[in-house]
C-alpha positions as CSV (number, residue, x, y, z in Angstrom):
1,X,93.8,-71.6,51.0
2,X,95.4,-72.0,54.8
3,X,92.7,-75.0,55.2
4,X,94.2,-76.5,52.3
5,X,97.9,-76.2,52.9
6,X,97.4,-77.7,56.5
7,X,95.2,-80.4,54.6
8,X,98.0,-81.2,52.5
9,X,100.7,-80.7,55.4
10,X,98.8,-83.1,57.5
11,X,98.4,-85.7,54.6
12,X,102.3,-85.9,53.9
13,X,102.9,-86.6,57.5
14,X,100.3,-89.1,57.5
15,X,102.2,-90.9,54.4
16,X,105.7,-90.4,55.8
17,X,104.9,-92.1,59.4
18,X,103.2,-95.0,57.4
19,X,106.1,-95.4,55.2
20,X,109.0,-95.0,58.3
21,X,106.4,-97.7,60.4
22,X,106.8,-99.8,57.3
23,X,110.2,-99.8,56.8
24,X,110.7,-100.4,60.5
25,X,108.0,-103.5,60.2
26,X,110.0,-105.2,57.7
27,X,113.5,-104.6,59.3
28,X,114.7,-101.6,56.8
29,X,115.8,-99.5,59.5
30,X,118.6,-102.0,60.6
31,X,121.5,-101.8,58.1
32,X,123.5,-105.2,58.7
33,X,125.9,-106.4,56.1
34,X,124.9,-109.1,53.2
35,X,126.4,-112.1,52.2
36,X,126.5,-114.6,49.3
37,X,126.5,-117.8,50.0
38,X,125.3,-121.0,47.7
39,X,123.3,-124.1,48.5
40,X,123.6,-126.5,45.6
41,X,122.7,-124.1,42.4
42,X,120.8,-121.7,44.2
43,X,121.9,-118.4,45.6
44,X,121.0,-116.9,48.3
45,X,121.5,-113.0,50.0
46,X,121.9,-113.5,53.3
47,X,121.9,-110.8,56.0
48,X,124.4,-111.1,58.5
49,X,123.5,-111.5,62.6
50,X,127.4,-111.7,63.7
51,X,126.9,-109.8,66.4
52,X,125.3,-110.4,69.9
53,X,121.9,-107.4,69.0
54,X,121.7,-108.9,65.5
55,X,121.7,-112.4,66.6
56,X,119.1,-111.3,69.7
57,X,116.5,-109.5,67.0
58,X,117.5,-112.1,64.3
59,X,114.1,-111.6,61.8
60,X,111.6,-110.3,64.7
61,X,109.3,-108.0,62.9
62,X,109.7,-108.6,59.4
63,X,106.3,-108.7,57.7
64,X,108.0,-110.3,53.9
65,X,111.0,-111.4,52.7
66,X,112.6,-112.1,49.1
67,X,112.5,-115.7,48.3
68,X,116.4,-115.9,47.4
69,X,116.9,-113.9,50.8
70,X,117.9,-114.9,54.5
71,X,119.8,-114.4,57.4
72,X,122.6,-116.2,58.8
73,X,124.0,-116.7,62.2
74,X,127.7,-116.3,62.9
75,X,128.0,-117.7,66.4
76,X,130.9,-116.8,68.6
77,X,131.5,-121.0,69.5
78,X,130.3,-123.9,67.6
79,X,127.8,-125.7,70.2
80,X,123.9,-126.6,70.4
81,X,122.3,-123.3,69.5
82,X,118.3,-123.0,69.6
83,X,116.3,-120.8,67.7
84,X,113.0,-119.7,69.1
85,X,110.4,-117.3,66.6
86,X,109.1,-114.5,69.1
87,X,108.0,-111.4,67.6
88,X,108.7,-113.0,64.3
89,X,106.0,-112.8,62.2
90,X,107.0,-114.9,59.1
91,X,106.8,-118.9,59.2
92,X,110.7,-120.1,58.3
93,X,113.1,-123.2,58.3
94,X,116.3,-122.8,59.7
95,X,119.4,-125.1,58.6
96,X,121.6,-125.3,61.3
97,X,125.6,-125.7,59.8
98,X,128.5,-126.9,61.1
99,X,131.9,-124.8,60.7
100,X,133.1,-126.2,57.7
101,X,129.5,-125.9,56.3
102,X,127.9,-128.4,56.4
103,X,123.8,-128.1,57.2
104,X,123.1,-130.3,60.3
105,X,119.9,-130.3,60.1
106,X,116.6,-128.2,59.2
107,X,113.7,-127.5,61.1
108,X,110.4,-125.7,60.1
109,X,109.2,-122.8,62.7
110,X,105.7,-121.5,63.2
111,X,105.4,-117.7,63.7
112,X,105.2,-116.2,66.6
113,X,105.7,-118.7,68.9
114,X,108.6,-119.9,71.4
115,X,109.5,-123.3,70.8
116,X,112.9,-124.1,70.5
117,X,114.7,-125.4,67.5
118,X,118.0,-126.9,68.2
119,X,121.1,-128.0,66.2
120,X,121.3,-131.9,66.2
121,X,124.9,-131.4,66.4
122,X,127.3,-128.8,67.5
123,X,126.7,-125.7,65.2
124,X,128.7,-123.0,64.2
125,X,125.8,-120.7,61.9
126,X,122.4,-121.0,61.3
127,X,120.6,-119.8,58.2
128,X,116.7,-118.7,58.2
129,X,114.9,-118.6,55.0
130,X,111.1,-118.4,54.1
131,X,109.6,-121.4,55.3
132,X,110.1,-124.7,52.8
133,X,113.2,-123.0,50.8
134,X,115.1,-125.9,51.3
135,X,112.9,-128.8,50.8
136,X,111.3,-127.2,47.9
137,X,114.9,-127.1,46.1
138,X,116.2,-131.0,47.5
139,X,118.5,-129.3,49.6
140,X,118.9,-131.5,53.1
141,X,121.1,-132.4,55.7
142,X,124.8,-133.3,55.1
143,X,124.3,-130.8,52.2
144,X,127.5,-128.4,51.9
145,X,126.4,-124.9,52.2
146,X,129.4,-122.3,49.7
147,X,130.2,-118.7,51.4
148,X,130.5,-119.8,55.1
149,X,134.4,-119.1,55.1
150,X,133.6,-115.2,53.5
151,X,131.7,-114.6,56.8
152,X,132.8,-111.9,59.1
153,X,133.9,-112.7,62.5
154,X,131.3,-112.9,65.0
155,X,130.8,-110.5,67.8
């Protein structure tokens, strides 16, 4: 009976580590606020990086990710932000967005690598999604992004 209650202790551990590992893998451990913004009939739930550690970690370690979910950038100064994807394991586009919301342009970035993918303009946000979100739904530069002006201050 003692063999089989350590047995059992053991095994929950086991299952509680993997599941804390996983949640830390796929960024559930940081609690950052969510947005709604729009991009011509599509709606999106975007995390917010507003301040300088959210903005640093961005989507580094995040194994999946909803299709209709993202994460914008709420930089402090419009100007020509880069994005780069270390430690980021999923293969995204970024739109880079002006302050009255415009998107700038778009760029596709590989996975874990540390190119840099810059704003063709002065930018005030960025917005990653899975990789092809925008193409795949005709959205493109000088489109108008909705939400921008709901987005907290940045940090």
């Amino acid at each position: 009976m003692k063999k089989r209650s350590s047995v059992l202790r053991s095994s929950i551990a086991s299952v509680l580590c993997a599941a804390a590992f996983s949640a830390a893998a796929q960024g559930g451990g940081a609690s950052l606020p969510v947005a709604e913004l729009g991009a011509g009939m599509y709606r999106i739930e975007a995390e917010v990086a507003h301040t300088a550690d959210a903005r640093q970690t961005g989507l580094m370690h995040r194994v999946a990710m909803p299709l209709h979910r993202g994460m914008v950038f709420v930089f402090p100064e419009e100007g020509a932000h880069c994005m780069w994807m270390r430690n980021t394991h999923l293969s995204l586009s970024v739109a880079f967005i002006d302050a009255r919301g415009k998107i700038l342009n778009i760029e596709r970035m590989a996975p874990r690598t540390e190119v840099n993918h810059c704003a063709a303009a002065p930018a005030r946000f960025a917005l990653e999604m899975n990789a092809g979100w925008f193409e795949e739904r005709g959205i493109a530069a000088g489109a108008l992004l909705r939400g921008i002006d709901r987005l907290p201050a940045p940090r």
